[in-house]
C-alpha positions in Angstrom: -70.1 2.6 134.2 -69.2 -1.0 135.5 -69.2 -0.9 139.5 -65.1 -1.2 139.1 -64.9 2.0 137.6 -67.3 3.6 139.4 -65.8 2.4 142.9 -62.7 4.1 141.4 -64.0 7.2 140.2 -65.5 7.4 143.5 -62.3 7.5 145.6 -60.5 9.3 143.2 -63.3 12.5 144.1 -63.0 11.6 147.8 -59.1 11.7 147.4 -58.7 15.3 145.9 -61.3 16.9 148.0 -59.2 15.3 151.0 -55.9 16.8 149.1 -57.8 19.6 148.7 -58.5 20.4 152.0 -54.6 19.8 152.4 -53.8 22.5 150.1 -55.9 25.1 151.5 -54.2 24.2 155.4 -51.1 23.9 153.7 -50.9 27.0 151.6 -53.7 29.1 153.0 -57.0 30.2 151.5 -55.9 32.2 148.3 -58.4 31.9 145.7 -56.3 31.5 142.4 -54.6 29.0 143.8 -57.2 27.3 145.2 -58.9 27.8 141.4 -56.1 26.2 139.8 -55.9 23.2 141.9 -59.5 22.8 142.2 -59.6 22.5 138.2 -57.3 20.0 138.7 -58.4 17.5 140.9 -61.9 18.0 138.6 -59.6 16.8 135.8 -58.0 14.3 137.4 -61.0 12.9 138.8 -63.2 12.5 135.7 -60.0 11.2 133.9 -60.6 8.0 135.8 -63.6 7.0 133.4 -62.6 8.6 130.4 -59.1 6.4 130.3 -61.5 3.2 131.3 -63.6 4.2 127.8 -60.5 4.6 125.6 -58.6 1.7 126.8 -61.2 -0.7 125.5 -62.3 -1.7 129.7 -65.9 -0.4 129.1 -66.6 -2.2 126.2 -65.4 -5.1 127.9 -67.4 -5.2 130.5 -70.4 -4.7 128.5 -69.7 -7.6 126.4 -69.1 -9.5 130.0 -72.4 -8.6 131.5 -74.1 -9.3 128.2 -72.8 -13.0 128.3 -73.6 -13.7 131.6 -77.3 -11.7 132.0 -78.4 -13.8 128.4 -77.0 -16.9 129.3 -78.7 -16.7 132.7 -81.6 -15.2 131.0 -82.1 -18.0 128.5 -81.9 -20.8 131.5 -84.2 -18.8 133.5 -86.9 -18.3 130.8 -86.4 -21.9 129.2 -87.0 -23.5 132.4 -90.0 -21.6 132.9 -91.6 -22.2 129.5 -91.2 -25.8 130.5 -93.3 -25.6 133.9 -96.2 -23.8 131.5 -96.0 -25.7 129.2 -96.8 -28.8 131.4 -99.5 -26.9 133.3 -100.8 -25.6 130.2 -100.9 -29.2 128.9 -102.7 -30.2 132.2 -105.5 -27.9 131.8 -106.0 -29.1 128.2 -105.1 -25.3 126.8 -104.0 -26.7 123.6 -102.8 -23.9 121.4 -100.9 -23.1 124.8 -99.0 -25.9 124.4 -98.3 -24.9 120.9 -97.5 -21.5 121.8 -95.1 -22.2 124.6 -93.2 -25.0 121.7 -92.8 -22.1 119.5 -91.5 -20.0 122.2 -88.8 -22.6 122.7 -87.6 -22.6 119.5 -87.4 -19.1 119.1 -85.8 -18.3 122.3 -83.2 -21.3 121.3 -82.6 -19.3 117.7 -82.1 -16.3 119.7 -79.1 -18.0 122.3 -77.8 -19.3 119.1 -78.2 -16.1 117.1 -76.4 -13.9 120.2 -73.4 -16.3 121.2 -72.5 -16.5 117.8 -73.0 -13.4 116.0 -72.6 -10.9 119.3 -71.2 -12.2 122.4 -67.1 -10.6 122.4 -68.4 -8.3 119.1 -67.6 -4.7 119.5 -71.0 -3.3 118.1 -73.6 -5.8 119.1 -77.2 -4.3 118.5 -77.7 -3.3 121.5 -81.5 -2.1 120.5 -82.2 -5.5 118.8 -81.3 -7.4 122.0 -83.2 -5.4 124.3 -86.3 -5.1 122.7 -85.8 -8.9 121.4 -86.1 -10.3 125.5 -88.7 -7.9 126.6 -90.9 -9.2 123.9 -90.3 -13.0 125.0 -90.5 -11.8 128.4 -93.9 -10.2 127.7 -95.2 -13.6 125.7 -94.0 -15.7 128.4 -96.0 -13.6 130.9 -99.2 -13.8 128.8 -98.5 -17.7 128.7 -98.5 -17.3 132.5 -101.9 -15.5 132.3 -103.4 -18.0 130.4 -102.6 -20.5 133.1 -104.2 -19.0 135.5 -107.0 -18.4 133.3 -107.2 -21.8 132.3 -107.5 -22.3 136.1 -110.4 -20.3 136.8 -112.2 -22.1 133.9 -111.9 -24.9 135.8 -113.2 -23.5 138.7 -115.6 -21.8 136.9 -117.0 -26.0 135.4 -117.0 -27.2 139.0 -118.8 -24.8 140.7 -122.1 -26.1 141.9 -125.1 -24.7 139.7 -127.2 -24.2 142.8 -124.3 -21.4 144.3 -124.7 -19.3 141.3 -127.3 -19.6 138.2 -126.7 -20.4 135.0 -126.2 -17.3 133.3 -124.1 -16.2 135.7 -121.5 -19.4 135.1 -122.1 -18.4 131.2 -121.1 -14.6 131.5 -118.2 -15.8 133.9 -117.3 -18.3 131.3 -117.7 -15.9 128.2 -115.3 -13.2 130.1 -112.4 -15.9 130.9 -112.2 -17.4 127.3 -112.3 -14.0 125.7 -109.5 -13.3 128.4 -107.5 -15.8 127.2 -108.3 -15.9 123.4 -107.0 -12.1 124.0 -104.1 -13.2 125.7 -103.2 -16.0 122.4 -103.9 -13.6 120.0 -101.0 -11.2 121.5 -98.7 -14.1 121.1 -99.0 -14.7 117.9 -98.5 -10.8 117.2 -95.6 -10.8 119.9 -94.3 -14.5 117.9 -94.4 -12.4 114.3 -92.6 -9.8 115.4 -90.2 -11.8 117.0 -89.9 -14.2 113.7 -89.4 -11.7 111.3 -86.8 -9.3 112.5 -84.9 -12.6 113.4 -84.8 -13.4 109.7 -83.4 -9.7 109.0 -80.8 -10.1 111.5 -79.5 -13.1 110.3 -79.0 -11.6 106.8 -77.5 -8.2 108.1 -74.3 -7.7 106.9 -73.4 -4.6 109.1 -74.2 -3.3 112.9 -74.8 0.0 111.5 -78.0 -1.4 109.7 -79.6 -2.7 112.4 -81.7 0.7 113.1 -82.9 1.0 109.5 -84.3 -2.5 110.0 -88.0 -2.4 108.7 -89.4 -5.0 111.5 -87.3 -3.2 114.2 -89.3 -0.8 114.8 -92.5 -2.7 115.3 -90.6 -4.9 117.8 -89.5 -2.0 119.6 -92.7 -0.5 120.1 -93.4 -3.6 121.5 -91.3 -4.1 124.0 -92.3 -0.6 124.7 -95.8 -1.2 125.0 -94.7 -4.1 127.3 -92.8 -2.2 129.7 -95.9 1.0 130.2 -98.1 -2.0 130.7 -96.0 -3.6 133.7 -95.6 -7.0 132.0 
């Protein structure tokens, strides 16, 4: 429930346990009585929510907090993509760069793909978009890791030979660029995903379709995957 309804659902309880309490010092403790009016004031109370569902309010405030959290989202997220992709740049992590372009573009398809085919829509995929953000949350986050990674490469080059042999700058060396060939490789997994259920959705002709979606359920296990591993 929005906080609205739930403020109001909330006083409503608080107001018929009060009038409650009112009954029974009014009328005295008799227990059918106090039954009956108890069942009531249950009613009454859970009413409050179940009117906000049917009149449409629910659905509007959903489609509310859906504009507002992608469109923040999206700046958010765009903004940061831009920092990496300098820094990512700077440290001379090519396919990075290329990486964090792609990302762009396919986090500007999404804005597009959401203001215009969801944002007011009564049945807007609500799976699609979910999973959809946690996955470009997730390959933002591994862009993230490769910056720092790219970092301690650097460090790794600069470190004085006489601090620490050879072999041990090689195996510290091997470990970071498997790191962040690991970390590129998810991308382009996390970009495929991303690319091809894109290309359903934009075909779809109905909401209720949008489970039986062959891609969406590798984008969901995704995003799941993403979320058990903290990212």
């Amino acid at each position: 429930m929005g906080s609205e309804v739930r403020n109001t659902a909330v006083v409503a309880a608080v107001t018929s346990v009060l009038l409650l309490l009112v009954f029974v010092w009014w009328f005295g403790f008799d227990w059918i009585l106090l039954l009956a009016y108890s069942l009531i004031a249950v009613l009454a109370t859970f009413s409050v929510p179940l009117l906000y569902r049917m009149a449409g309010f629910t659905l509007a405030d959903e489609m509310q907090w859906l504009e507002s959290r992608e469109s923040a989202d999206h700046e958010a997220m765009m903004d940061r993509l831009k920092t990496l992709r300098g820094q990512l740049d700077d440290l001379g992590i090519k396919e990075g760069v290329q990486q964090a372009d792609t990302l762009t573009d396919i986090l500007a398809d999404y804005h597009s793909v959401v203001e215009t085919r969801f944002i007011g829509k009564k049945n807007s995929p609500m799976a699609y978009l979910s999973a959809a953000r946690r996955v470009q949350k997730n390959a933002i986050q591994n862009l993230t890791d490769a910056v720092a990674v790219g970092h301690s490469l650097s460090s790794i080059s600069r470190h004085d030979d006489q601090a620490n042999s050879h072999e041990r700058k090689s195996e510290l060396n091997a470990g970071q660029s498997e790191r962040l060939t690991g970390l590129l490789d998810e991308n382009r997994k996390l970009f495929s995903a991303l690319t091809d259920t894109a290309v359903e959705v934009a075909n779809i002709r109905s909401y209720s379709d949008y489970e039986r979606l062959d891609t969406m359920a590798r984008l969901v296990s995704l995003a799941e995957i993403a979320s058990n591993t903290g990212k």
